[in-house]
N, C-alpha and C positions, 0 to 999 in steps of 0.2 A: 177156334183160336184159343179160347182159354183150356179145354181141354189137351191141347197143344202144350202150351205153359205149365201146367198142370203136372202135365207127367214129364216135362223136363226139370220141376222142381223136388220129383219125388226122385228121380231118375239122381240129379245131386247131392238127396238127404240120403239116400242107398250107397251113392261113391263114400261120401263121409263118413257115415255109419260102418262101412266096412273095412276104410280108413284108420276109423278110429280103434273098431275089434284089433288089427292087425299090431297095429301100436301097440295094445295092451297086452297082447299076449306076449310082444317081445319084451317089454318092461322087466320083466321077474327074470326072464334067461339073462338078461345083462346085469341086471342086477349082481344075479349070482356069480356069474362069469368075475366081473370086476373087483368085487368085495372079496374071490376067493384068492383072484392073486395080491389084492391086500393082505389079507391072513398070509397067505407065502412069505408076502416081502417079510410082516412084523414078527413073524415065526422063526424068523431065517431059517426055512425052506429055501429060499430063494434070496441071496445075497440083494441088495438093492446099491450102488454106487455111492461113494460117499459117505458121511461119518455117518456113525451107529445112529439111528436117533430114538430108539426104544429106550434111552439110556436114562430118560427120564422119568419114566416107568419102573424100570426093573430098580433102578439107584435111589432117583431123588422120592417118586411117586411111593417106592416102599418104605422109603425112612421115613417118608411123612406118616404112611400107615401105620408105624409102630409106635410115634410120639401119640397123633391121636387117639388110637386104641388105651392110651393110657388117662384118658380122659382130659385132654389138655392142647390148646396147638401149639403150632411149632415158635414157640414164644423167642426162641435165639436162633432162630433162621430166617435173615431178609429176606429169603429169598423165596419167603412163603408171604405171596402178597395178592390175596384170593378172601374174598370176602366169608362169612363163616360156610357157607351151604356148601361151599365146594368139599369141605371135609368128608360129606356123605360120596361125591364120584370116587375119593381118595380112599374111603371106608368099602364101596362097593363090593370091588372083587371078595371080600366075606360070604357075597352068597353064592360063592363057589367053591366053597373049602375043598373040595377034592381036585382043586387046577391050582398050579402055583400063582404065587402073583400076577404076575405079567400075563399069563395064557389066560388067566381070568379077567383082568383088565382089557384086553382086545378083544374078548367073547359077549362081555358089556357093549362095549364100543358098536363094534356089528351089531347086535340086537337094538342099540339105540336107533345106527343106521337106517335098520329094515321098519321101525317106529316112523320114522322120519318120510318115507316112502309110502304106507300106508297113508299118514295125516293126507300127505300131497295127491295119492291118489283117490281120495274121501273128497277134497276139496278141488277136483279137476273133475271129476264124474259128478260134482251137482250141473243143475241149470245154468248155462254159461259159463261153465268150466271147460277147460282144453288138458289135455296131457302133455301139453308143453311143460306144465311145471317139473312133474315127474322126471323127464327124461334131463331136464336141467341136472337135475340131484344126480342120478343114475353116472350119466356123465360128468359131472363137474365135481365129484368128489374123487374119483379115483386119480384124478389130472392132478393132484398134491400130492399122490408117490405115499408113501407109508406114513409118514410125519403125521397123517390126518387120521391116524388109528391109535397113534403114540402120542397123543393127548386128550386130556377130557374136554377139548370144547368142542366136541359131535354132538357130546352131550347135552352141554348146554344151548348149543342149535338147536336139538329135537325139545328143549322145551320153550324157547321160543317160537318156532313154528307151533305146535301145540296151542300158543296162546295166541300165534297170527289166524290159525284157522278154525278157531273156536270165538274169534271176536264180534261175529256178525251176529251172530248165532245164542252166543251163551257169554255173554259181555263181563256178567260175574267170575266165568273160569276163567276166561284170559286175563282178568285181573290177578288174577289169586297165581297163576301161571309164570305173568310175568313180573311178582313179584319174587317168587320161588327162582328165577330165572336172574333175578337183578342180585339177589341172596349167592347164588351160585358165579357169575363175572360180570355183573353192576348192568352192562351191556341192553341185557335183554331188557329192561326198565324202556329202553326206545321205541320197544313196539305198541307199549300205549300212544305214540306220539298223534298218531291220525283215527284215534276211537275216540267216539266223542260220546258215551255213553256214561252218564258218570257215575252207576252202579260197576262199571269195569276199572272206574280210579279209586272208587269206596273200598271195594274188592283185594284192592294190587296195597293201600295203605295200611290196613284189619290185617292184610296176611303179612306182611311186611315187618311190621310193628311186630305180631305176634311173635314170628318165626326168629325176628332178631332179638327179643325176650327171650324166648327160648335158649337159644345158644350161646348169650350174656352170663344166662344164668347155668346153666351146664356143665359150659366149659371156658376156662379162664381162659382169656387173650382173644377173642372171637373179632376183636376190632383192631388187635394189634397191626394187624396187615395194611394200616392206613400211615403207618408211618416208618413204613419201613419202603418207601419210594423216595426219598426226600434230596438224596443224594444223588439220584441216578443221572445218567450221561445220557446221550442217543446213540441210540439204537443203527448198529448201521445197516440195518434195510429202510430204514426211514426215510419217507421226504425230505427231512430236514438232513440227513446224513449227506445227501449228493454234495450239499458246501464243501466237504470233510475228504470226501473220498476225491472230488477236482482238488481241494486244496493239498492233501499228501503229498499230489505230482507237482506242488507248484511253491514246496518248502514248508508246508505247514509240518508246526514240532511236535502234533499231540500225539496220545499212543490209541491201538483196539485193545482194550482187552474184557476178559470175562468182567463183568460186574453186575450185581444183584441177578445173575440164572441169565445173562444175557451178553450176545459182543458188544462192545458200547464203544463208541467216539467220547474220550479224555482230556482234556487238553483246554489252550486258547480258545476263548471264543463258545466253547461247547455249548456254555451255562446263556449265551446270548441265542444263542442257535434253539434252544428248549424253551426258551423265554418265547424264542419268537413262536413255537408251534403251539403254547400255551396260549398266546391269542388269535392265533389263528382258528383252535378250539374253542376260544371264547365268541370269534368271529362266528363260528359256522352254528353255535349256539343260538345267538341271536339272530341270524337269518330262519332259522328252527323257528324261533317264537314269533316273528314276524310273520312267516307263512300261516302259523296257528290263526295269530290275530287276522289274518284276513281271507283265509278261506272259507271259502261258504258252500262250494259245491262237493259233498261228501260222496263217495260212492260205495258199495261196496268192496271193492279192492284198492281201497285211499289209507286203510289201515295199512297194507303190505307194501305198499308205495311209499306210501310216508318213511315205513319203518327202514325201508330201503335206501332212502336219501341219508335218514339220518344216520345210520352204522357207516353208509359208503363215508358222509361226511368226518363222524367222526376218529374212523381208521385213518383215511387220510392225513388228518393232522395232527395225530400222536406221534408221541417222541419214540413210539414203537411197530412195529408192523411184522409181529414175527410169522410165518408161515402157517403156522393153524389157523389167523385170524380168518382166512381167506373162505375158509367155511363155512363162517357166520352168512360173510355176502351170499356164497354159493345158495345157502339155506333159508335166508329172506328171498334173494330175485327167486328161486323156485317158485315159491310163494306167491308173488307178484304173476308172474306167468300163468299160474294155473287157473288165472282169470282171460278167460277170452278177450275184450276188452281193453287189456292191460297195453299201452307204450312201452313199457320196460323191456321189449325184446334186445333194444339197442346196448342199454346199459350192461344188461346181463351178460349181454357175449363176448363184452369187455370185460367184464369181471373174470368168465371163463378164460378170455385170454390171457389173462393177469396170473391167472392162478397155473395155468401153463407153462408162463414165464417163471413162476415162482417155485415149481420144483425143479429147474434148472439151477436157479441161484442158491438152493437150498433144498434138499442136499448134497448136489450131485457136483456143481462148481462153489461151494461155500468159499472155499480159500482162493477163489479169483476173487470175491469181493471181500472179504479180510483187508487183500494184498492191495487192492483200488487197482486192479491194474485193467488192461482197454476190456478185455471180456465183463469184468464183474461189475467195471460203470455202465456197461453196455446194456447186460441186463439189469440192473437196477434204475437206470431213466427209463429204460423199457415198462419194466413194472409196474414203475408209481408213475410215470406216464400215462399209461393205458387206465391207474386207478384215478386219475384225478383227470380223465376225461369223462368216464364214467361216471363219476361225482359230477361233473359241472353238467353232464346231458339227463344226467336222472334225475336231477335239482329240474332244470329247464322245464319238464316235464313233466312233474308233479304241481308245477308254479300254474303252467300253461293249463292244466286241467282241472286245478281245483282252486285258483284266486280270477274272479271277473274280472276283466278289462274294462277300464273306465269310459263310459260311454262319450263318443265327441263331440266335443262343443257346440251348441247349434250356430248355423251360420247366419249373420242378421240380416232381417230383412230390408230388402232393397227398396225403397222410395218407389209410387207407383210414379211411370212415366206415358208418355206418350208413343204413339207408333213409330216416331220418328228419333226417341231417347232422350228428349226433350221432358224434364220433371215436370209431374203435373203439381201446381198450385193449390197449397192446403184450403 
């Protein structure tokens, strides 16, 4: 009998094992396959539907280039509102002087990519790891259409992942990681959220501090970008936009238009509508810290989980939600996945679906939701529907696994009695 057992359970370590071979050798063909008609779409080799979106690259991302290069940022442009570090993704393509801007800018991008792939499958091939993460990345980044080559936050994905899968491990680098990361879109600062090691907070402060020293002293205007939001409207891919785009059909007077590098809801009411998703942000803050304070059960995939609630959270409830952001999620829940162990299968594939949804309404029908008309509400409840289920089942889930339930009240004891229920006499 045991010998029975025995080689039925060697017999299942052999399926999986061969399971798992198979898997990884198709990893890197899809890879390639996917990413090469990326490079198509942002090459235009291959026309992609809907407005240009390289335009941010070749136009805005190269005049930035040439104000920086002068030693200085973009001190009378709003619309540079990127904490200092991002100067270096803007500065990048320099180490390809023989590719023009933009061919150089998307040949970064890719090699960020294939970085991004490596971590995941480094952190899926340890003990208790799965290639679920992997195959998340694989496929959930080409499902955003070109827009996801045509900005640098792949970028700053792969150094957040970087600092999620270096946390268990080497608690110092993911410090240092995800302060270079918070230096580059504030963001990646979230993946300290569920490391409790507090050489990786010493770490993320020391480089933090330094780094922002650095580029204080450097180059003038390194913090201007913090007040160059002040004015802004919502965003209409946003949560908060859906008031705006029902109210258009129902006599609302405000206008869309371009503002600060973005479409924005104008108008009545706007400044009430941003108010409200600033505390909803505040809101989803302190449910953040409330977790903190009372979790106690840490695991090793509690840092990727955590960091997963918190981004899904705080996407959610900004007055922005523009189409790259969706790769951040894409490249935390990867993360989360490539833990065997991991709940987050459910979240995740709502984010993928999100992200689905989201190169439909951008780029391909952007001026159905301009216009609020039935397609472009349609996909935008769709959207931030699908994100703000994700949000409340990846929160659930992180709560139910790492805060104990209070134990139940004991129940009092009953009076001894007699056989007949009859109390016995003290």
């Amino acid at each position: 009998m045991r010998s029975s057992d025995g080689s039925e359970r060697a017999g299942r370590g052999f399926v999986e094992t061969s399971n798992a071979g198979r898997s990884l050798a198709w990893l890197p063909v899809a890879w390639c396959a996917t990413r090469l008609v990326l490079l198509l779409w942002v090459l235009k080799v291959w026309v992609f539907p809907g407005p240009d979106v390289t335009s941010d690259v070749s136009v805005i991302y190269r005049g930035w280039y040439g104000v920086l290069r002068s030693g200085t940022f973009p001190l009378n442009d709003v619309t540079w509102q990127y904490p200092p570090a991002a100067a270096t993704a803007i500065l990048s393509p320099a180490l390809l002087p023989f590719l023009d801007y933009a061919t150089a800018f998307f040949v970064l991008v890719c090699v960020a990519d294939l970085a991004v792939l490596g971590l995941l499958l480094r952190a899926g091939l340890r003990t208790g790891g799965t290639l679920r993460g992997p195959w998340v990345w694989v496929a959930g980044v080409p499902l955003l259409g070109p827009t996801v080559y045509a900005r640098y936050d792949l970028m700053v994905t792969a150094v957040a992942v970087a600092a999620l899968v270096a946390a268990a491990r080497h608690p110092r680098v993911a410090g240092a990681l995800a302060a270079l990361g918070a230096l580059l879109k504030v963001w990646p600062a979230l993946v300290l959220l569920g490391v409790r090691r507090r050489s990786a907070w010493a770490a993320a402060v020391v480089t933090g501090v330094a780094l922002a020293g650095a580029f204080a002293l450097a180059m003038p205007g390194a913090f201007a970008f913090l007040t160059f939001q002040r004015d802004r409207g919502t965003e209409v891919e946003s949560l908060g936009a859906l008031v705006f785009h029902v109210a258009r059909n129902h006599g609302w007077e405000g206008q869309v238009l371009l503002n600060y590098g973005s479409v924005e809801f104008l108008g009545p009411y706007v400044d009430w509508v941003s108010t409200a998703a600033l505390t909803l942000t505040g809101m989803a803050f302190g449910w953040l810290l409330l977790w903190r304070l009372r979790a106690t059960r840490f695991e090793p995939r509690t840092a990727a989980d955590a960091a997963f609630v918190a981004v899904l959270l705080f996407t959610v409830t900004s007055r922005v939600i523009s189409p790259q952001y969706m790769v951040w999620l894409i490249g935390i829940g990867a993360v989360c996945l490539c833990f065997r162990a991991s709940r987050m299968g459910v979240p995740v594939a709502l984010v993928l679906a999100a992200s689905a949804v989201t190169v439909l309404e951008f780029p391909l029908w952007f001026a159905h939701v301009v216009a609020s008309d039935a397609l472009g509400l349609t996909l935008m409840f769709l959207r931030n529907g699908l994100l703000v289920a994700a949000a409340v089942c990846a929160a659930r889930v992180l709560w139910r696994q790492t805060v104990p339930r209070p134990a139940p009240a004991p129940l009092p004891e009953r009076p001894p009695a007699h056989a007949d229920g009859t109390p016995v006499p003290p």
